[in-house]
N, C-alpha and C positions, 0 to 999 in steps of 0.2 A: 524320609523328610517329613518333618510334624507340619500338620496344618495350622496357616493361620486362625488364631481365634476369631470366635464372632465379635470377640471385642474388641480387638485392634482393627478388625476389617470396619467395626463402627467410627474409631476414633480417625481413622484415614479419612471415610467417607465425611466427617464434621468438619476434619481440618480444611479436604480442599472445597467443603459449600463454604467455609467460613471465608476462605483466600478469595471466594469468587465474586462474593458478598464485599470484599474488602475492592476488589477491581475493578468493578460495574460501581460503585462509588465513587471512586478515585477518578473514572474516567468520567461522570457526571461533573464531576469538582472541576476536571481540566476543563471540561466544554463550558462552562459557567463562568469561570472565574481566571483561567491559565493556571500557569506554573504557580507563579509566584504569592497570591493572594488567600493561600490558603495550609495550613501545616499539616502534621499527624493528628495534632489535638482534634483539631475541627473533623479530619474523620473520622476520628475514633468517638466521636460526639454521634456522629452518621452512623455510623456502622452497631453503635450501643455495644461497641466492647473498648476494653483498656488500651492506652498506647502502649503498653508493654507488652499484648495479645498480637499489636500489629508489627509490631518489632520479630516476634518470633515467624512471619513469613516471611517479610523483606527488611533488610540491614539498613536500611534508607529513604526516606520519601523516592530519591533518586531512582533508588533500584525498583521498587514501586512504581513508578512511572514509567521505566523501562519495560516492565511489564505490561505495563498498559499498551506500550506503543506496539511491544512485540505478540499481542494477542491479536494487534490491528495487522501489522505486518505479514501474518499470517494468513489472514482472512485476505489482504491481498496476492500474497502467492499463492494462495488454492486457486483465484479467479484469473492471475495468469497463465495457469498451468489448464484449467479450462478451460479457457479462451487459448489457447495456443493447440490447441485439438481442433479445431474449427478444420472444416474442411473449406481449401481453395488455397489460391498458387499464396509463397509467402509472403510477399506482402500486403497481400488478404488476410493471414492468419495472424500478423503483425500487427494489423489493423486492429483488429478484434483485443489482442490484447492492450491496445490503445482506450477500447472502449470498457475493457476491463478498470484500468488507470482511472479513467472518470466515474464508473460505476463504486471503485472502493473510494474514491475523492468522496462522493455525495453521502456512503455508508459511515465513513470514520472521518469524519472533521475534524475530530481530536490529533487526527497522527498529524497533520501538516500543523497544528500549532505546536506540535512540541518536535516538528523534523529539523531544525537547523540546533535548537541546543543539545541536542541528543549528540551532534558534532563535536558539540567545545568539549575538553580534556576535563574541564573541572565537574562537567556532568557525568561522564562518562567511569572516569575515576570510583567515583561514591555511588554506582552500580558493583551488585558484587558478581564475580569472574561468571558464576552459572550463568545469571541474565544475557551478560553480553554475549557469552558465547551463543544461547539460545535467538537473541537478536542478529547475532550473523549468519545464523543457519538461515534462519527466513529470509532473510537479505539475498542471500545466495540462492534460495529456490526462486526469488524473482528475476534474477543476475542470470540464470541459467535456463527457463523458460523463452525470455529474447534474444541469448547467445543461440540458443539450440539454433532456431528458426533464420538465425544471420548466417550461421556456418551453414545451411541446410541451403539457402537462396544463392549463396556464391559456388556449394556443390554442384546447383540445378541451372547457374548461369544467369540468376535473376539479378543479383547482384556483385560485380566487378571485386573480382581477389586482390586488383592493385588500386589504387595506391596506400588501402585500410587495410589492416586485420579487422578480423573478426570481434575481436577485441575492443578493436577500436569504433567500430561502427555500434557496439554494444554502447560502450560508454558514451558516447554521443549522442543516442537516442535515450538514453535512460537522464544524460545529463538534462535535455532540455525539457524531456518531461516533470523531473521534479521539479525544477527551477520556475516552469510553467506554473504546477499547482502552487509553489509558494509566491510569486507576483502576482496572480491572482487573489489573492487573499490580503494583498497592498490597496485597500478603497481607493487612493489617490491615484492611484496608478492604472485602477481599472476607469476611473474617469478621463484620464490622459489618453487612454488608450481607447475609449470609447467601447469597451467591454462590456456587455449586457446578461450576454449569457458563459458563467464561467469556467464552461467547459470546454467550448468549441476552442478558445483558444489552444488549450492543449492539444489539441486533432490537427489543427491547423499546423502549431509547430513543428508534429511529427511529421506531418505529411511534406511539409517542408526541408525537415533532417534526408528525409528518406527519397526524395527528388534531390536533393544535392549529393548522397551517396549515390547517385542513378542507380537506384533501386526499380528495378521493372515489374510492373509495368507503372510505367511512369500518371503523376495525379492527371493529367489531358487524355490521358491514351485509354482510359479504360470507366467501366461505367462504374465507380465505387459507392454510388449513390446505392445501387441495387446490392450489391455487397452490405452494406449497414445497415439494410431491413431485415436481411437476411442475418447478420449479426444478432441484431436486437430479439428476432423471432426465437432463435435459435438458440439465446445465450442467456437472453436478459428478459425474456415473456413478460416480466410482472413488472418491468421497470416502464412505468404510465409515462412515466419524464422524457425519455429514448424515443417511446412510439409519438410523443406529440412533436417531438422535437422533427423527426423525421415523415409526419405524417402521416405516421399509421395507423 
């Protein structure tokens, strides 16, 4: 087998600085302005190459921003799957991945403004088949990080085999988690709601999900205050926002 040359191993290494340079743009563009208020033109202004140089990495602004969301996606599965390593019983370790959820909320702002159109068919569509397939793979390592840890709590008795699957107690906690980060992102609603700090909500809710699956050890019964120093010490050191928040 020939080796590759040193010139194609160069034009690889241009292509993907050039896509990376095209992403870290694109995802600046969403956090400034959303979806909508901006086109290929105006990156390709940003980025000082042609719209027809951006066309040859993504098929569509669409797919492009898929992109974006699934570099974020990702970065959130790595920090569920390290946070589900946490050592303590699982609803400790479920915890943690909780605090995961707000730590990638406060990293990538960008995913929860473009998480619900990333839903509708006519977005989804004008992504081409690689993106999305590579967005449900990430999908699925966060899908799979909270199922392990629910099948794992009802094998050890923590949490009741009837009247949920496994399945089901996944999608319920995963439901009110997103749902959580995206009403918090509703001003009107965090004023309604008398929300100040936009995280706790989400912890709240889960802990709530997971007291209604009588998940043990239930939120009264056990000291999880000292659990979430120990999360933060252990997980998140450099996150300054976690240690004040909890007084460390």
């Amino acid at each position: 087998m020939s080796a590759v040359s040193p010139s194609i191993q160069r034009k690889e290494r241009e292509f993907l600085a050039r896509e990376e340079l095209i992403i870290t743009h694109a995802r600046r563009l969403l956090l400034e302005k959303g979806f909508q208020a901006w086109n290929m033109e105006e990156l390709a202004g940003a980025v000082q190459y042609s719209k027809g140089t951006l066309y040859q990495h993504f098929t569509s602004k669409e797919d492009l921003v898929l992109e974006v969301a699934t570099d974020a996606l990702k970065q959130r599965a790595d920090l569920f799957e390290r946070a589900s390593r946490f050592q303590g019983r699982t609803r400790e370790r479920c915890r943690a991945i909780g605090f995961a959820c707000c730590e990638f909320a406060a990293n990538c702002p960008e995913y929860f403004h473009i998480e619900m159109m990333l839903k509708s068919a006519s977005f989804w569509e004008k992504a081409s088949e690689a993106r999305r397939q590579a967005h449900a793979f990430q999908g699925a390592r966060c899908w799979r990080a909270v199922n392990h840890i629910i099948v794992e709590a009802m094998a050890v008795g923590d949490l009741p085999r009837e009247p949920y699957s496994a399945e089901q107690a996944t999608f319920a906690l995963v439901s009110v988690t997103v749902g959580s980060h995206l009403m918090v992102q509703e001003p009107h609603l965090r004023v309604q709601a008398g929300i100040t700090d936009e995280m706790m909500p989400v912890r709240v809710n889960q802990d709530m999900v997971c007291d209604g699956l009588k998940w043990k050890p239930f939120l009264n019964e056990f000291d999880y205050a000292e659990t979430d120093k120990r999360i933060v010490k252990e997980l998140f050191p450099n996150a300054v926002n976690w240690h004040q928040a909890l007084g460390g």
